[in-house]
C-alpha positions as CSV (number, residue, x, y, z in Angstrom):
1,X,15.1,-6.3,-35.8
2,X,13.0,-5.9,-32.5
3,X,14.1,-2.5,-30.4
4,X,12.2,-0.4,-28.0
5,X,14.2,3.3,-29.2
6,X,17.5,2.6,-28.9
7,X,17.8,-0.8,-27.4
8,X,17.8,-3.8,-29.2
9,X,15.9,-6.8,-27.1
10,X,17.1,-10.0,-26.6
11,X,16.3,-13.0,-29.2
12,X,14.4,-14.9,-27.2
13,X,12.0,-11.5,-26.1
14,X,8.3,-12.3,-26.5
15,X,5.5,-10.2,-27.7
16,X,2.6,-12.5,-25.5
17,X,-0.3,-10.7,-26.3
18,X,0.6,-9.8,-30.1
19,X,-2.4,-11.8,-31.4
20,X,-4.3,-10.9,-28.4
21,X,-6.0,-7.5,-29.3
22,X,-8.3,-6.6,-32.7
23,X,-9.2,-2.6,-32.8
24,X,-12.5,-3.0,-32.8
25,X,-14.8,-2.4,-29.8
26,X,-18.8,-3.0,-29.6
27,X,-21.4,-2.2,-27.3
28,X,-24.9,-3.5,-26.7
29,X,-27.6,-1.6,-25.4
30,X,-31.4,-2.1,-25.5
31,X,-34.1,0.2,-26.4
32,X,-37.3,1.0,-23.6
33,X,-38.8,-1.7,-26.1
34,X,-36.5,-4.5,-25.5
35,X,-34.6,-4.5,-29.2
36,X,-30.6,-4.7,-28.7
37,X,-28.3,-1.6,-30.8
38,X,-24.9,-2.6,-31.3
39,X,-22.6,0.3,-31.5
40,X,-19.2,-0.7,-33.0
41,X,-16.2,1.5,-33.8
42,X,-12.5,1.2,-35.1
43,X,-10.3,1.7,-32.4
44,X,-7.2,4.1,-32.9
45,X,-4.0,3.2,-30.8
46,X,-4.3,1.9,-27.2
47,X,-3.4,-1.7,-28.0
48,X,-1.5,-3.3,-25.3
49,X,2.2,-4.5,-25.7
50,X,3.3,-6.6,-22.7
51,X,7.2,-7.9,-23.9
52,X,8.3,-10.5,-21.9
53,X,12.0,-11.4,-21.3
54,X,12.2,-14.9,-19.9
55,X,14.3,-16.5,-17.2
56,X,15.4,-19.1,-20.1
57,X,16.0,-17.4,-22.5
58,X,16.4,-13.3,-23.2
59,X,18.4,-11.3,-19.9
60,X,18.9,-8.1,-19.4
61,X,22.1,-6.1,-18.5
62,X,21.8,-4.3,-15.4
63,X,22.5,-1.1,-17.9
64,X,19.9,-2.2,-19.7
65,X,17.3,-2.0,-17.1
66,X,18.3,0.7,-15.9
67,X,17.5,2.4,-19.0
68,X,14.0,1.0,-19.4
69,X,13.3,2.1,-15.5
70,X,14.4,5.7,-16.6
71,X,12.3,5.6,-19.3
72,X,9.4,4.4,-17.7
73,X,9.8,7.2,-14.9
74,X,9.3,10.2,-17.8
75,X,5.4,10.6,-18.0
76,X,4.0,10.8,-21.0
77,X,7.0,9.9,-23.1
78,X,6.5,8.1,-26.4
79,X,9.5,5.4,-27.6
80,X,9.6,3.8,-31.4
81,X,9.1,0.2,-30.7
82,X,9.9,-2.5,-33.5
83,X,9.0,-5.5,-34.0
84,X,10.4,-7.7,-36.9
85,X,8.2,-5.8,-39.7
86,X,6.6,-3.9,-37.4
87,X,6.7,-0.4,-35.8
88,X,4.5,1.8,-33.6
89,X,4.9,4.7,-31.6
90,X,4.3,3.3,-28.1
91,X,3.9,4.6,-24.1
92,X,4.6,2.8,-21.2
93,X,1.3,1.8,-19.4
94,X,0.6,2.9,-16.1
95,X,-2.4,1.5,-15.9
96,X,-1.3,-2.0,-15.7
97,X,0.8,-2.5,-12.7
98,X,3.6,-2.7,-12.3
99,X,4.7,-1.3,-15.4
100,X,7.8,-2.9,-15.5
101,X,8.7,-6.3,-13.3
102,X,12.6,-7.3,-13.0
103,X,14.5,-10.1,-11.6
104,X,18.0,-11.1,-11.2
105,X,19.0,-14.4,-12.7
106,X,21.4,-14.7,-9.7
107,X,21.2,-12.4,-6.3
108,X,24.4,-10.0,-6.8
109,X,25.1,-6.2,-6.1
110,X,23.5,-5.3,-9.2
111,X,26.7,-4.4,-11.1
112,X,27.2,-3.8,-14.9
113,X,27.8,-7.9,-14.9
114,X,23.9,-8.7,-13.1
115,X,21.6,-10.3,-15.7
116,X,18.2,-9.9,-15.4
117,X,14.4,-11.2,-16.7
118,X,11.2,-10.1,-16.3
119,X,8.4,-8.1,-18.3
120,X,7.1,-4.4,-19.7
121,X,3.9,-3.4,-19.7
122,X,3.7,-0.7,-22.7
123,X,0.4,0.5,-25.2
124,X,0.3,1.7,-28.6
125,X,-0.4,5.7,-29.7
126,X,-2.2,6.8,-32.4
């Protein structure tokens, strides 16, 4: 089952960077004599989750997005997010602007009825 709390996302959401991101980071630096020192270190959480809900394929009620704008308006807040056989404690990610990008499938009055695509930017805890 894929969810982000208590919403379960459309079939046809996408995870697009899922195979994107390894938790390991390196750095190269040089000595005064010229030799190169790799540093390299496990990273712990802060792996980017950017779901995508596409115009073709997985809307979003107008309910629905209201609740993930809610959310993303409470700083600091974590959400269980699952993916199939997967499940991490996740933030929304204010870094990456905007954090969450919505468009109606038809221009309406945004009622209960409105479908909706578009993407969330979230990031992984611990």
């Amino acid at each position: 089952m894929r969810k982000l709390a208590d919403l379960v996302l459309p079939e046809g959401a996408r995870w697009t960077d899922q195979l994107m991101w390894t938790p390991v980071r390196q750095v190269a630096q040089r000595t005064t004599l010229g030799t190169v020192v790799y540093t390299t270190q496990k990273l712990h959480g802060g792996r980017p989750v950017t779901l995508e809900f596409p115009e073709q394929t997985a809307w979003l009620s107008f309910g629905q997005v209201q609740k993930i704008l809610e959310w993303a308006s409470l700083p600091g807040q974590s959400f269980v997010f699952s993916w199939d056989d997967f499940q991490y404690a996740v933030l929304f990610d204010h870094e990456r602007l905007p954090t969450t990008e919505f468009i109606s499938v038809a221009d309406l009055n945004h009622s209960e009825n409105d479908q909706f695509f578009g993407k969330i930017h979230l990031v992984t805890l611990i």
